[in-house]
N, C-alpha and C positions, 0 to 999 in steps of 0.2 A: 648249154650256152644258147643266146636265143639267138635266131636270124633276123639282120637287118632287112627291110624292104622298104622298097622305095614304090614312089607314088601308087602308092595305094587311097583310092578315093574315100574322104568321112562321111561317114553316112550321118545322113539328118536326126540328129538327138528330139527333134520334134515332129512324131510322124505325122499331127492334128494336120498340119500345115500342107502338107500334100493334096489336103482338100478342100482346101482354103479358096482355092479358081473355082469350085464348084459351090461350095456355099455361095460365094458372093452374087452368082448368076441367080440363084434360087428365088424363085418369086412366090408369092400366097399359094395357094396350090398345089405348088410342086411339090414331085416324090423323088426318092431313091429306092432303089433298090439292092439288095446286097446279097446275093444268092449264100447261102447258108444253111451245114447239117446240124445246127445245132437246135437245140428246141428251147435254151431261154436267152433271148438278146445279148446279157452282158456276158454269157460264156463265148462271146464271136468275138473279138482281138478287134479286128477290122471295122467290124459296127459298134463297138463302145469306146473305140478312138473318132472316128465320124460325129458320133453324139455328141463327143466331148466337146469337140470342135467345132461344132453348129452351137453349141450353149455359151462357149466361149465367145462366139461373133454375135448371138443373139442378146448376151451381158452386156459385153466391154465396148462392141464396137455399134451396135445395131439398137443399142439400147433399149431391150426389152419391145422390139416393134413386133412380133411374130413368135406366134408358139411351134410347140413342136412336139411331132404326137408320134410315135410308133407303134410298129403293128406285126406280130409274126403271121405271115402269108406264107402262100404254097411254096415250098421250095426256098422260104429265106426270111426274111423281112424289110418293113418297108417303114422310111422315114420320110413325113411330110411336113412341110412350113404350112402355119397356118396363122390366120388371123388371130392375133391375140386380143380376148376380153376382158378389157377394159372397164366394163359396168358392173363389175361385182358389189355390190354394198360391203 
């Protein structure tokens, strides 16, 4: 039989969103950083939901104003907004 319970909180089906306050603050320049024992990016949960989530507002909402570069650094890795080029031929 299963047991009933009562208010139990739903957890967010969209974790991108929880970083949503932090992308939006983000300006040229800026970095994150995401402390991390992994040694290839998208094996981290954490930093390949961030990315998604940064590519998603840099698409849909930001349209394409700023690139986005990562980097494995000491101890983690680090993701920075960056000016997007424009002048390609």
């Amino acid at each position: 039989m299963l047991k009933i319970e009562k208010n139990i909180p739903i957890p967010d089906s969209h974790p991108k969103r929880k970083f949503f306050d932090t992308i939006k603050k983000m300006k040229i320049g800026d970095s994150v950083f995401f402390e991390s024992k992994e040694s290839y990016l998208y094996n981290d949960k954490k930093v390949t939901s961030f990315m998604n989530a940064l590519r998603n507002y840099q698409n849909k909402i930001n349209r394409g104003k700023f690139g986005v570069i990562q980097r494995k650094v000491k101890n983690g890795f680090r993701i920075w907004v960056v000016q997007k080029d424009n002048d390609k031929n």
